[in-house]
C-alpha positions, 0 to 999 in steps of 0.5 A: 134285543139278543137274549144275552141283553135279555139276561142283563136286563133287571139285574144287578152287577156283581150278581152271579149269573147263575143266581136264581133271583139275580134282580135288586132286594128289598132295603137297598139302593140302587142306580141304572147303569146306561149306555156302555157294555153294562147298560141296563144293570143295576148297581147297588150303593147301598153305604156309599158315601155321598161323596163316592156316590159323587164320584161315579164307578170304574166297574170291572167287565169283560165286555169293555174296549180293553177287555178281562180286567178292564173297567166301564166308567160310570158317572151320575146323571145330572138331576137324575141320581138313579141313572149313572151314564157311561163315559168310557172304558179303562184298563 
């Protein structure tokens, strides 16, 4: 693992990078992302509605296929609603 995979690790996506506790907090929920160019992020839906906890996340990120502006596609795992797997990238 290259130390910037080492500074994703445990964090959660949208954190700052600067910020000096970049992990989750206590009283929210979060899901793993896996797979794609946010792997290993958390993602807190804390308030999401079920039905948009359903649907899964198109996230922004530079280090996707179309880059700045781009988005990674997330979707929940089947049986394992803490994991979101990566399915592609959008523009």
């Amino acid at each position: 693992m290259d130390r910037d995979e080492e500074l994703l690790r445990g964090r959660v996506y949208g954190t700052d990078h600067d910020d000096p506790d970049p992990g989750p907090r206590p009283g929210r929920t979060y899901v793993e992302l896996v797979g794609g160019p946010l792997d290993g992020l958390l993602l807190d839906i804390t308030g999401w509605s079920a039905d948009a906890v359903r649907t899964g996340a198109a996230l922004r990120t530079e280090l996707g296929q179309f880059g700045a502006g781009g988005r990674a596609l997330y979707d929940p795992r089947p049986g394992r609603r803490n994991r979101w797997d990566w399915s592609g990238d959008a523009p």
